[in-house]
RODOLUM-159045 format. One record per residue (C-alpha): x, z, y; residue in one letter. Coordinates in steps of 0.2 Angstrom, whole numbers, plus 5000, padded with zeros to 4 digits. Layout:
N
X; Z; Y; a
...
# end
This chain:
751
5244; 4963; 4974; x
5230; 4958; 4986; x
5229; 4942; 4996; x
5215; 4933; 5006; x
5219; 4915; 5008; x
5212; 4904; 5022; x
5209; 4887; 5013; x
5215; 4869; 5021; x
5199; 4859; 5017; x
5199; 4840; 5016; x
5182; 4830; 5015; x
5181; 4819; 5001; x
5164; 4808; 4997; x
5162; 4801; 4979; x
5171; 4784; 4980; x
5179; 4787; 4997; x
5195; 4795; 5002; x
5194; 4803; 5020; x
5210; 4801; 5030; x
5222; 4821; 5033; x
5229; 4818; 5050; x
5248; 4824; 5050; x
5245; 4838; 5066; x
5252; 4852; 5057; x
5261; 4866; 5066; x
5281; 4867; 5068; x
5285; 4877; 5051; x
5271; 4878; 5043; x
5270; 4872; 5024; x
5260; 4859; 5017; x
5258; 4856; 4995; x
5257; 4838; 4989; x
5253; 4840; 4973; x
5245; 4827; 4959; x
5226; 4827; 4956; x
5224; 4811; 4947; x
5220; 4818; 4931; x
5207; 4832; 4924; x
5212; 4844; 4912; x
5197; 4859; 4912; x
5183; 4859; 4923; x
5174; 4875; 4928; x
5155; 4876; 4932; x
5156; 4887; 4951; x
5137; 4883; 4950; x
5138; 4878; 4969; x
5157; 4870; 4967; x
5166; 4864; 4954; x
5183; 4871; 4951; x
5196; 4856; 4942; x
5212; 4860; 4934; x
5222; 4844; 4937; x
5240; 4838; 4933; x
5248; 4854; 4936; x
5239; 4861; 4951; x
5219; 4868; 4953; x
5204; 4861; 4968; x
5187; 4866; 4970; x
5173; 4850; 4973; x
5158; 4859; 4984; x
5144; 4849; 4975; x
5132; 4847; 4991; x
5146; 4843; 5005; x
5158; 4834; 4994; x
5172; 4846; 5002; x
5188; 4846; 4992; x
5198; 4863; 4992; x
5215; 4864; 4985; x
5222; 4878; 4980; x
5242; 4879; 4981; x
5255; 4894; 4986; x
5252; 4889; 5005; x
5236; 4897; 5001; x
5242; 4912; 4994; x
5244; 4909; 4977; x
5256; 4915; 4967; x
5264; 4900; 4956; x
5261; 4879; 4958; x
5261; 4875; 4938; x
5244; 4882; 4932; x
5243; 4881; 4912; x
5223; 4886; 4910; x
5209; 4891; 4919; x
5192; 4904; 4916; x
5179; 4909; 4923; x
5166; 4926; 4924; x
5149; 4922; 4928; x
5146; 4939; 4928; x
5155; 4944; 4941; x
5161; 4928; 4950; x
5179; 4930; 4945; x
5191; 4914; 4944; x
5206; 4918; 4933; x
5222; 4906; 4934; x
5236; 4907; 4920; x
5253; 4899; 4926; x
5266; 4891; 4916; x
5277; 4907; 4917; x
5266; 4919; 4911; x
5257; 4926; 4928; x
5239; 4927; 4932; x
5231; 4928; 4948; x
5209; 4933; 4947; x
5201; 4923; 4962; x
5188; 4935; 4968; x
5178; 4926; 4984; x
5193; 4922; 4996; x
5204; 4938; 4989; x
5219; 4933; 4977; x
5222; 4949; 4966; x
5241; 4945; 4955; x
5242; 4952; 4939; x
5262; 4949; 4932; x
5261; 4960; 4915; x
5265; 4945; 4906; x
5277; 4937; 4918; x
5290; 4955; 4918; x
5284; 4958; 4902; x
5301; 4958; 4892; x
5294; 4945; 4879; x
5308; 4933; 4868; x
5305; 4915; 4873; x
5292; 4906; 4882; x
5276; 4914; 4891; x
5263; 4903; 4889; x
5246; 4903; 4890; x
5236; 4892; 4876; x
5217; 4898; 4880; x
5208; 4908; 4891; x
5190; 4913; 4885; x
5180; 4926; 4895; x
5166; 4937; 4888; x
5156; 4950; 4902; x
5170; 4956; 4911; x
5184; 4955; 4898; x
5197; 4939; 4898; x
5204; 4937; 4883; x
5220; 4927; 4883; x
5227; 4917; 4869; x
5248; 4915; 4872; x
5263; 4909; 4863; x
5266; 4928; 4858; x
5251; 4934; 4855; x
5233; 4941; 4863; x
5231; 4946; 4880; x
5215; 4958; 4886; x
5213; 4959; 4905; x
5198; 4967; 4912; x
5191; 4959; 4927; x
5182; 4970; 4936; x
5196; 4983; 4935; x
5209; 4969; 4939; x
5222; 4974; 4925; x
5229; 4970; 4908; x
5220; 4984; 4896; x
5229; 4977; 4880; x
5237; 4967; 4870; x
5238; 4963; 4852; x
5254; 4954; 4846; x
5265; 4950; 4828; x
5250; 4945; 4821; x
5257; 4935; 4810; x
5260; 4938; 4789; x
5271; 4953; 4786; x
5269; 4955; 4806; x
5280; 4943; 4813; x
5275; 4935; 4831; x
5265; 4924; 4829; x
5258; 4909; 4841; x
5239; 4910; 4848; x
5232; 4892; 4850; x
5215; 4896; 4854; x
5202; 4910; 4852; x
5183; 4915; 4854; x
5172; 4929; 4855; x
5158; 4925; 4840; x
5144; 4938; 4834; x
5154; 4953; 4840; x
5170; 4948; 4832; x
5186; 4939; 4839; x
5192; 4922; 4832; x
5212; 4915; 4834; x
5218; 4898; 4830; x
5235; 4899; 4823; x
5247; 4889; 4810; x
5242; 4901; 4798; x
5224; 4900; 4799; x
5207; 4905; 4806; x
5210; 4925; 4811; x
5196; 4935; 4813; x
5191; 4956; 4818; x
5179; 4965; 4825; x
5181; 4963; 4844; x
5171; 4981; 4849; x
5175; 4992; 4833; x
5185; 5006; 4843; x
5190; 5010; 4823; x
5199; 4994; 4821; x
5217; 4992; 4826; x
5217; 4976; 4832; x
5237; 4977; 4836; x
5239; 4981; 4816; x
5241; 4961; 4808; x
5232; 4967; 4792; x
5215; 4972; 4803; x
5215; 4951; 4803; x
5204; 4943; 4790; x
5214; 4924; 4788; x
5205; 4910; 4783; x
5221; 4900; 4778; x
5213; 4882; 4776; x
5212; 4878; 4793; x
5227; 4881; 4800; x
5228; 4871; 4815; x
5212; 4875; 4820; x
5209; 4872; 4840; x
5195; 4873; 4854; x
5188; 4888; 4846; x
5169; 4887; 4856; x
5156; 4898; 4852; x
5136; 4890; 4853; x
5120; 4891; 4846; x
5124; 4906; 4832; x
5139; 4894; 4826; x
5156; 4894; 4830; x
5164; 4876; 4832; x
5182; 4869; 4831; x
5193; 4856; 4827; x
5206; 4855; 4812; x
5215; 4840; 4806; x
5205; 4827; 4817; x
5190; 4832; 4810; x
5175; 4845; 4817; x
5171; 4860; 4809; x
5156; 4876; 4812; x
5156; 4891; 4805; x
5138; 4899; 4802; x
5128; 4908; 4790; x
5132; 4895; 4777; x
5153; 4897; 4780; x
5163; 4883; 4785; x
5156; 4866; 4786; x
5162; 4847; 4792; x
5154; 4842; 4805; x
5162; 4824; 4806; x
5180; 4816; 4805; x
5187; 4808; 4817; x
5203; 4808; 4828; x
5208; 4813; 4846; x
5200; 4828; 4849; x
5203; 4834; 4866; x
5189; 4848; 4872; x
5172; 4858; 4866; x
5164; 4866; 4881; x
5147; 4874; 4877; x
5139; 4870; 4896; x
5118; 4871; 4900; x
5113; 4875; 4881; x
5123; 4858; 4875; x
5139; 4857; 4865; x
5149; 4845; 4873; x
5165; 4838; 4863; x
5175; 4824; 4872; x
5185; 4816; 4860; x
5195; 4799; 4856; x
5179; 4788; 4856; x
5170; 4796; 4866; x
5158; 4811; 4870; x
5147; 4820; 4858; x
5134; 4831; 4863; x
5125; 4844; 4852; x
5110; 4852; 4854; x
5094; 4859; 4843; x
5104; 4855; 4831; x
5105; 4833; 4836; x
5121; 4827; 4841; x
5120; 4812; 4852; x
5134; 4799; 4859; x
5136; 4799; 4879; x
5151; 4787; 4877; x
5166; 4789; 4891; x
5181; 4788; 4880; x
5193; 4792; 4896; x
5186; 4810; 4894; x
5197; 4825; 4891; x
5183; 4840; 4897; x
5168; 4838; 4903; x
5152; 4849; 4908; x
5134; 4848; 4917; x
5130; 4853; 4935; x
5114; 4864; 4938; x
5106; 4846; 4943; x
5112; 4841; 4927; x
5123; 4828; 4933; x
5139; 4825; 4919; x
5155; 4829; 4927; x
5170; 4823; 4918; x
5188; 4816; 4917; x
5204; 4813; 4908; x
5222; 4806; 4911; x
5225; 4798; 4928; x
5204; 4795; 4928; x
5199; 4806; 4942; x
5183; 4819; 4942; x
5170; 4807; 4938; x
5151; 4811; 4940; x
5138; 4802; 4931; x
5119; 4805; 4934; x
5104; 4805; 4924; x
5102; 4785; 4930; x
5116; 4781; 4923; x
5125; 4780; 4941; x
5144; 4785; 4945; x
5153; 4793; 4958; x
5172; 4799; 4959; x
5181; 4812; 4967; x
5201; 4808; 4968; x
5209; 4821; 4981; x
5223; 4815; 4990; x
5241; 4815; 4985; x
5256; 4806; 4975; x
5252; 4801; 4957; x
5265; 4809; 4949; x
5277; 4825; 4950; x
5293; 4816; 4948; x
5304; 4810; 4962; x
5320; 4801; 4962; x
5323; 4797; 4979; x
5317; 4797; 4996; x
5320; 4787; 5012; x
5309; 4787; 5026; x
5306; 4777; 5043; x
5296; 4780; 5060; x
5281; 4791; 5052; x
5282; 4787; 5037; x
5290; 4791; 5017; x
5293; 4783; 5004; x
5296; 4792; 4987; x
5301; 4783; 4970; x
5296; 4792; 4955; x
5308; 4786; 4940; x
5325; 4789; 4937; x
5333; 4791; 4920; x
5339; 4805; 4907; x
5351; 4816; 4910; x
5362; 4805; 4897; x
5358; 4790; 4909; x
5343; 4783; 4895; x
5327; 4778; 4905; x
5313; 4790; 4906; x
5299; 4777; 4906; x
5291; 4784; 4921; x
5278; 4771; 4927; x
5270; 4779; 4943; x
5280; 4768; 4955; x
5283; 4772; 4972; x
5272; 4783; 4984; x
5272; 4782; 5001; x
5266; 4794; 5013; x
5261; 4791; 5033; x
5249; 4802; 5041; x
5243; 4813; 5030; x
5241; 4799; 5016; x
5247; 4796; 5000; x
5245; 4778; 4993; x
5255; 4773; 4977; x
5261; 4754; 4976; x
5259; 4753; 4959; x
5240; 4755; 4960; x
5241; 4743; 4975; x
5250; 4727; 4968; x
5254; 4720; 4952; x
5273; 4715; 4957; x
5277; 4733; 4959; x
5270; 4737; 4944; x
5282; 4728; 4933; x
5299; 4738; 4937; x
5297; 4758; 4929; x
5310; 4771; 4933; x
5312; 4767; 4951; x
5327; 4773; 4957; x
5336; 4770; 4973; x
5325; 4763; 4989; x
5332; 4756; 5005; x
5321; 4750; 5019; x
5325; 4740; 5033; x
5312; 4738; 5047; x
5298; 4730; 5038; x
5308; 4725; 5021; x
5309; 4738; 5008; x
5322; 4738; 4993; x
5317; 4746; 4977; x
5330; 4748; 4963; x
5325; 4753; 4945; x
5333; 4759; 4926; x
5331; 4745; 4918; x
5320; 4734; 4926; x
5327; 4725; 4940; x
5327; 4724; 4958; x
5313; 4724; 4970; x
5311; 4716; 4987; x
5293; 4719; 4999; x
5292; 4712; 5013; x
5278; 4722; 5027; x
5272; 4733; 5012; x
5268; 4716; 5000; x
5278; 4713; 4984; x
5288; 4697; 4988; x
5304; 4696; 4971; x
5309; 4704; 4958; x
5328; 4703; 4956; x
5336; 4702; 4940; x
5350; 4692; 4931; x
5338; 4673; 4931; x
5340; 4673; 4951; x
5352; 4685; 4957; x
5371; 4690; 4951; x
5365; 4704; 4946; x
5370; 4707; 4928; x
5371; 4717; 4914; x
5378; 4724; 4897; x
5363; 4722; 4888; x
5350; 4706; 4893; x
5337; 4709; 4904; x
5342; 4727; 4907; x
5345; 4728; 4925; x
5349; 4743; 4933; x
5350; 4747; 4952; x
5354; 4763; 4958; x
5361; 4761; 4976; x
5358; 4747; 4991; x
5363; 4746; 5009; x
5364; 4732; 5021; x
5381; 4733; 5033; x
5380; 4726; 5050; x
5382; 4707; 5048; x
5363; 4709; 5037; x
5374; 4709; 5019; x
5362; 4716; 5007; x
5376; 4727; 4994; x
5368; 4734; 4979; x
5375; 4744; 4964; x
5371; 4736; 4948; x
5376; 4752; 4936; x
5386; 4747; 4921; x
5387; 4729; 4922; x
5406; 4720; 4923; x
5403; 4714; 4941; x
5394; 4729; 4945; x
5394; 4727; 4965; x
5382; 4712; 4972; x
5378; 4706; 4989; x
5365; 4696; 4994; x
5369; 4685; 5011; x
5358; 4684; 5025; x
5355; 4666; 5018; x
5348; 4672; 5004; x
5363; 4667; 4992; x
5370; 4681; 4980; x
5389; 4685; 4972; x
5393; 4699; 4959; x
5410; 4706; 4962; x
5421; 4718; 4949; x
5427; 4734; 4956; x
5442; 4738; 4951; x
5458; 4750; 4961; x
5477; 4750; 4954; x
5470; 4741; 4939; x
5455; 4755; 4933; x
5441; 4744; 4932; x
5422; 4754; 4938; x
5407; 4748; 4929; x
5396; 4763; 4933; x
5392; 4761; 4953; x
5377; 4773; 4958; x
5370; 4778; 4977; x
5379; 4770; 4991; x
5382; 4772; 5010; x
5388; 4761; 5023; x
5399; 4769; 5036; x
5401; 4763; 5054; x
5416; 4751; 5048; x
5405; 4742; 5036; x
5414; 4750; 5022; x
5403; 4754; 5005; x
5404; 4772; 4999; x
5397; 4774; 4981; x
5395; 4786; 4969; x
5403; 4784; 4951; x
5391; 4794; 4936; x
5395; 4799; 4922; x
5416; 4799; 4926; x
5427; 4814; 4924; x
5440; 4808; 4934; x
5433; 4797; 4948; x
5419; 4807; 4960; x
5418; 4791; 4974; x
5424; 4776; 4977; x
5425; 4766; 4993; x
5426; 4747; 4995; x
5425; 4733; 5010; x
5424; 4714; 5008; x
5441; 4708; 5013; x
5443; 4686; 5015; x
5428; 4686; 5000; x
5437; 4699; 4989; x
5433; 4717; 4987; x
5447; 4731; 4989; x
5442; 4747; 4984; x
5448; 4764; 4981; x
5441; 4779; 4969; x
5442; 4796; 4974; x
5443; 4813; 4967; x
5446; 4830; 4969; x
5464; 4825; 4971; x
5473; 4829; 4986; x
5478; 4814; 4997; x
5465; 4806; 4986; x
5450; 4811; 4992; x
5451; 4831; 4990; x
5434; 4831; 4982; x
5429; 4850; 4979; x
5424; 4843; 4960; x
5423; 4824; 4952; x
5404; 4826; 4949; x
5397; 4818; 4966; x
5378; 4819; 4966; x
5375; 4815; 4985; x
5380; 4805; 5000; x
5375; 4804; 5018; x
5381; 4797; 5034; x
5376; 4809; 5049; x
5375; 4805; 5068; x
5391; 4808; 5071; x
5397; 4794; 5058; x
5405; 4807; 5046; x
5401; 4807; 5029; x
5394; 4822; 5021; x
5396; 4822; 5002; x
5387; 4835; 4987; x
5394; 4837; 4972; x
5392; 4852; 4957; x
5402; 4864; 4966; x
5397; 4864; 4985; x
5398; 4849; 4998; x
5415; 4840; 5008; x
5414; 4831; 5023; x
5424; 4813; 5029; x
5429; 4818; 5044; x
5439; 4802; 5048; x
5431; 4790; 5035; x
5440; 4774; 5045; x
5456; 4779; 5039; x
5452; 4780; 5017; x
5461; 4762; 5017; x
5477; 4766; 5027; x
5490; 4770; 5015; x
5500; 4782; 5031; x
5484; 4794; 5031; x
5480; 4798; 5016; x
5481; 4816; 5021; x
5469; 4812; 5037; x
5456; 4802; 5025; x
5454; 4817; 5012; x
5438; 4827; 5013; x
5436; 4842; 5019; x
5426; 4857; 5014; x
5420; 4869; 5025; x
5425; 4889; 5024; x
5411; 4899; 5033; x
5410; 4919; 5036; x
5392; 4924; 5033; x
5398; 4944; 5039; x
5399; 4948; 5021; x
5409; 4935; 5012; x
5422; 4922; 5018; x
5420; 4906; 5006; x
5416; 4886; 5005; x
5401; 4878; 5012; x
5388; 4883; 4997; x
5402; 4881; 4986; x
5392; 4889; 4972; x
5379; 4878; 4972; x
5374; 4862; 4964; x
5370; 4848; 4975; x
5358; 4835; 4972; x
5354; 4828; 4988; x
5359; 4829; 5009; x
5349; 4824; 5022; x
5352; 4822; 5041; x
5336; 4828; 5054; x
5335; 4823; 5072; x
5346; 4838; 5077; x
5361; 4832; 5064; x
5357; 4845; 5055; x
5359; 4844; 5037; x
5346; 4850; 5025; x
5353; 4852; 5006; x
5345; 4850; 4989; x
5350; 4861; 4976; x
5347; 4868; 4958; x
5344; 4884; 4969; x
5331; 4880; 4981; x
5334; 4870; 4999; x
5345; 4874; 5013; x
5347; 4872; 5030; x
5363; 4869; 5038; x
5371; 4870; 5056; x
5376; 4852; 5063; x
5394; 4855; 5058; x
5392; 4863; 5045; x
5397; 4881; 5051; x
5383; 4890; 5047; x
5369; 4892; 5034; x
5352; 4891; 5045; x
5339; 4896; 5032; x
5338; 4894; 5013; x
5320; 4892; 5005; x
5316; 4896; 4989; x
5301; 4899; 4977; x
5300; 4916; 4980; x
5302; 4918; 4999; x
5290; 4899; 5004; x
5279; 4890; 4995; x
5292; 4877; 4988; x
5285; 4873; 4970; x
5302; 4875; 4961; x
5319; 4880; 4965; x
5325; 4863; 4957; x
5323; 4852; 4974; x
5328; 4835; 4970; x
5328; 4825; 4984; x
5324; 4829; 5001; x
5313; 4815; 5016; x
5313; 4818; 5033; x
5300; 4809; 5043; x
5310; 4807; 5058; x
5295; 4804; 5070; x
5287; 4823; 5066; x
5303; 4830; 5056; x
5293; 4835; 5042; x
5306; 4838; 5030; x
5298; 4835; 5011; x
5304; 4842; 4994; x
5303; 4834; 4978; x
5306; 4847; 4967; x
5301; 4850; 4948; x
5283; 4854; 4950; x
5280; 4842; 4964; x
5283; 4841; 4981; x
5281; 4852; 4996; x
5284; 4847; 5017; x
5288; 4859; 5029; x
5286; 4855; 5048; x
5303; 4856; 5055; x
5307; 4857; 5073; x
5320; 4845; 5075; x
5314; 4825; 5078; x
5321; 4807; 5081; x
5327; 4806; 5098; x
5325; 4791; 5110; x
5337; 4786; 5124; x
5319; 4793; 5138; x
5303; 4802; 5135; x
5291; 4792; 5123; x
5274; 4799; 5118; x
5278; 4816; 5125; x
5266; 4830; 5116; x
5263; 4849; 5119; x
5254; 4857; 5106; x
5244; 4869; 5102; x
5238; 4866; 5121; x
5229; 4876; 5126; x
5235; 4891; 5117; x
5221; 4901; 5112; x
5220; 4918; 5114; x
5225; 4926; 5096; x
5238; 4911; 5094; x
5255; 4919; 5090; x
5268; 4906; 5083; x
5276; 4892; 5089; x
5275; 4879; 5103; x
5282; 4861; 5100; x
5287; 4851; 5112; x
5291; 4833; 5105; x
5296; 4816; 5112; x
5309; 4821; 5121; x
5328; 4815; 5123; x
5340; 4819; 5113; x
5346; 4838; 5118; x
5333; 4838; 5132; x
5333; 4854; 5143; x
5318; 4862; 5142; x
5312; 4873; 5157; x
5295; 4884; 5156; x
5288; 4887; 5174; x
5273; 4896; 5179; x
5263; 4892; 5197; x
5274; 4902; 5206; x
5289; 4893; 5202; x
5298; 4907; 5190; x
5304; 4901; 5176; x
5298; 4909; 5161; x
5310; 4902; 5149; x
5325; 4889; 5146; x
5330; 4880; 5130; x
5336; 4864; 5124; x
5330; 4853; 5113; x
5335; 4849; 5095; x
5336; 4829; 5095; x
5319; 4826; 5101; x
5310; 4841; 5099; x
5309; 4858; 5108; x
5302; 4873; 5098; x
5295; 4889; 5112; x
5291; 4905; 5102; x
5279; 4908; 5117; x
5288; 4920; 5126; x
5298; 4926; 5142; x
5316; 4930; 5142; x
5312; 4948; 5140; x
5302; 4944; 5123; x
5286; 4945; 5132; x
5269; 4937; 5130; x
5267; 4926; 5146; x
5250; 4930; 5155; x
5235; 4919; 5157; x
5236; 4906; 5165; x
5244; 4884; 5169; x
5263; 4881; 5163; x
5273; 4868; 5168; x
5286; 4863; 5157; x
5300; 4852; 5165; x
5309; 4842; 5153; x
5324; 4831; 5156; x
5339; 4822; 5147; x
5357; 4828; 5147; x
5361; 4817; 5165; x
5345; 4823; 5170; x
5340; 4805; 5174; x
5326; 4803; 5165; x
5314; 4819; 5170; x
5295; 4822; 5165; x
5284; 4837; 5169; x
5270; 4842; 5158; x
5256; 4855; 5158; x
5253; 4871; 5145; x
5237; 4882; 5147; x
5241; 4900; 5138; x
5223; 4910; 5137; x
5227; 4927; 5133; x
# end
């Protein structure tokens, strides 16, 4: 399959970050991927192309330009494995984690999925990619791969290399004096790799040299043929094998300008002419010359770094979040906030250390990087924000309180009543404040497992206990409109939720589960809670999602029936069933329109306002969503970018529903004008919740009629009889649902 991309370009100058402005058109896609790290560099001789923590940029080394290069572009996959490169015919090819290729010729994406249908036992992987003329050979987890560039195809394959003929893992591989080389566990392989005589797909063509048998970065310079083996580096030449030097942390040999470059534990060595010569940068994990002879490198959350022949540095870091994890995300105004920890799925902490990101306008910053308070809590967890104070909770760590975006405490059991099983292991995986400014949090596993903090600053620790069960394990919490506390319960097979209110300083509470007239939960396995617009609370779990409908009533004993949630039956005109009642769900959240947009282990869905009707379901296949694990969902309730945290990253997609205020506020038509060409949506934002929207032309005839969801109105640019409207001045009339607050705006269409 062919694809030409069109590439979204952001200007980067060593050392400084230029700002991305958050414009982007109603459902269009963005990536935000990782680039903090450098795993293979590429010499483009104008540009640079850099694989990074799982995705692939280009650096254009006269204009600074960064390009990234995701499935918004027309890519085929988001986890990239390796990387190569044809000089000879300026071919990029890109390996993915699941076995499919994609060549990069100019701006044309040409796919190539043999390996990815190929009906292979176990894992695809590419280890290597080495390129000789026109011919990529591909070292895998089963075997060798051949793909002829030029012709755009896999031409061969040579697998069960191993002894006796058994499949056998290819770690790396090169093309030395006419024959081919593969690293395996068994040893150095070699065959001739043009002898048309030889059967390179028969195991006993291979000549093994078994003594090196974890032999790795197979590189080819200079008549010999280098590698590394048990921490040590090794050539082969017209004397046989020979040890080079011993050392440990071997990470790279790149042959780049006529020097062998080999980035290593302490640092980089270069040969050449048969000297070898220290150039120092321990961080290094790949690293090359430009044509001006300018060292490129980079390692593990280090950034493309350039040094010159005076010894002078510049550094390239592309923006985004610095991690592909995400817990949890919460958002205000224009802005998100992301936490990147969490825990096992045995509830053990996952040592996650890249804190929290936040995003605003099209830029990531991280607050680890930013403050040394927030750097002292891993696995973030649960985050609450309120106006301008932010509430992080953590595995393990404690309990963090910033105050307009600068670290202010860290909670733990010395001065709070949080508490905890095991000392100084404080973990926090829900907060809420109710109306009266009570801060409640979840403190997972301890005995008094529910604290409040007072708006005097004063704390109390509370057990939670209903017809004598006592719950230890509290997890995320919502606060309905009656100031009662709804929280989840993990790791319980017999209690899914469990709902609380202060009562003359004690805490009554329920638990609920997929009991009827005690709760009516579809399973016990709660993984998500959310209060919508309408005050109901909307509740996911392992087999499809329940609504509270009368959530005011869980503590009258008389309406027990009346409190029980509810699922939602739905007739798609093919099947009659529950609300995604299949589906496994790890996250709700409410847009500007009360629509609810659904996390699952089977992509992301968008769901009518009452829940009767599946709007769209995105996955992998059909967007550019990264994974079809989606985490957590943000919505940025100021542009109603909805953002995915998946598996391999996350991914926004413009929605067109908004926050809505009371009047008009910042009204904005865009595109305007609307070039001639232009054939997707118009947005018209700002507006009042479930404005009507009227489209008018000079004449007075109204082109076209809609209402608004929340604060945004999305036109697909045409006339009631699907037309495109001619050239010319719109008016677009806007006004609340009293029609008391009315504004006029103007649209020119060229056609």
């Amino acid at each position: 399959m062919r694809k030409i991309i069109g590439l979204l370009s952001f200007f980067l100058l060593l050392g400084i970050t230029v700002l991305a402005q958050n414009n982007t058109p109603t459902y269009s896609w963005r990536m935000h991927l990782p680039h903090k790290s450098v795993k293979h560099i590429i010499d483009l001789e104008d540009r640079l192309l850099v694989q990074s923590d799982i995705g692939i940029y280009t650096f254009d080394l006269q204009s600074g330009e960064v390009e990234k290069l995701t499935k918004v572009d027309g890519f085929s996959e988001t986890r990239v494995s390796k990387i190569g490169y044809s000089e000879s015919i300026n071919t990029v090819i890109i390996a993915y984690d699941n076995g499919d290729i994609d060549l990069l010729k100019g701006n044309t994406i040409i796919n190539l999925p043999a390996i990815k249908r190929a009906s292979i036992v176990g894992v695809k992987e590419v280890n290597e990619i080495k390129v000789d003329g026109t011919i990529a050979y591909l070292a895998t987890s089963f075997g060798v791969v051949v793909v002829d560039l030029e012709k755009e195809e896999v031409i061969d394959d040579y697998q069960n290399l191993g002894a006796s003929g058994v499949s056998l893992p290819i770690y790396s591989i090169a093309v030395h004096n006419d024959s081919l080389f593969l690293g395996t566990t068994e040893g150095v392989k070699a065959a001739p790799a043009n002898d048309a005589s030889v059967n390179l797909k028969n195991f006993e063509s291979w000549v093994t040299n078994q003594v090196y048998d974890s032999a790795l970065y197979l590189t080819s310079f200079e008549g010999n043929l280098y590698f590394t083996h048990n921490n040590s580096l090794f050539y082969y030449g017209v004397n046989g094998y020979e040890n080079l030097e011993s050392g440990s942390g071997y990470r790279s040999i790149v042959s780049s300008k006529g020097r062998l470059l080999v980035s290593r534990a302490k640092g980089i060595l270069q040969i050449a002419n048969n000297t070898t010569e220290e150039l120092g940068e321990t961080i290094s994990a790949y690293a090359l010359y430009d044509k001006e002879m300018n060292l490129w490198f980079g390692g593990f959350y280090s950034g493309l770094i350039k040094k010159d022949a005076n010894g002078n540095y510049g550094y390239v870091s592309p923006l985004g979040p610095y991690g592909t994890t995400s817990y949890q995300m919460t958002s205000q105004g224009n802005k998100l906030w992301v936490t990147s920890g969490g825990h096992t799925s045995a509830y053990a902490p996952s040592y996650i250390s890249t804190g929290i990101y936040t995003y605003e306008d099209g830029t990531w910053k991280n607050l680890v990087a930013k403050d040394t308070g927030v750097s002292s809590l891993i696995d973030y967890t649960s985050i609450y924000v309120d106006d301008n104070e932010l509430y992080a909770g953590s595995f393990g760590s404690g309990f963090l309180e910033m105050q307009n975006g600068e670290f202010k405490t860290k909670y733990t059991e010395i001065n709070s009543s949080l508490n905890t099983l095991i000392p100084g292991r404080n973990v926090v995986l829900g907060a809420a404040k109710d109306s009266k400014g009570n801060l409640w949090v979840a403190n997972y596993d301890a005995d008094r497992p529910l604290s409040v903090r007072r708006p005097d600053g004063s704390w109390e620790s509370f057990q939670v206990r209903d017809n004598g069960v006592i719950i230890k394990r509290l997890g995320e919490m919502v606060i309905d409109d009656n100031d009662q506390i709804w929280m989840l319960v993990p790791r319980n097979s017999s209690i899914g939720l469990v709902a609380a209110r202060e009562v003359d300083g004690r805490i009554q509470a329920r638990t609920l589960n997929a009991t009827v007239n005690n709760g009516g939960l579809p399973n016990n396995n709660v993984k998500a809670i959310v209060k919508d617009k309408d005050g109901e609370l909307w509740v996911g779990t392992e087999t499809g999602i329940a609504v509270f409908f009368n959530p005011q009533l869980v503590f009258d004993p008389r309406q027990r029936a009346n409190a029980d949630a509810q699922q939602i039956i739905i007739d798609d005109g093919n099947d009659v069933g529950y609300l995604l009642g299949n589906e496994v769900v790890n996250d709700i959240k409410v847009d500007g329109g009360n629509r609810k947009w659904v996390a699952t282990n089977n992509g992301a869905w968008l769901v009518k306002e009452d829940g009767s009707e599946v709007l769209s379901h995105f996955l992998s296949e059909n967007t550019p969503l990264p994974d079809n694990t989606v985490n957590c969902i943000g919505i940025i309730p100021n542009t109603g970018e909805v953002f995915f945290g998946t598996n391999a990253g996350i991914a926004s997609n413009r929605g067109d529903a908004t926050e809505a205020s009371n009047t008009h506020s910042n009204t904005l038509v865009f595109p305007n004008p609307v070039d001639k060409g232009y054939q997707g949506p118009i947005t018209i934002s700002g507006l009042p919740e479930d404005a009507t929207v009227k489209i008018v032309d000079v004449a007075g005839r109204v082109v076209y009629e809609l209402i608004s969801n929340g604060g945004t109105a999305v036109w697909d640019g045409r006339n009631f009889n699907g037309e495109q409207p001619q050239t010319g001045v719109y008016l677009i009339f806007t006004g609340d649902k009293e029609s008391e607050d009315t504004l006029v705006s103007k649209l020119l269409i060229v056609r």
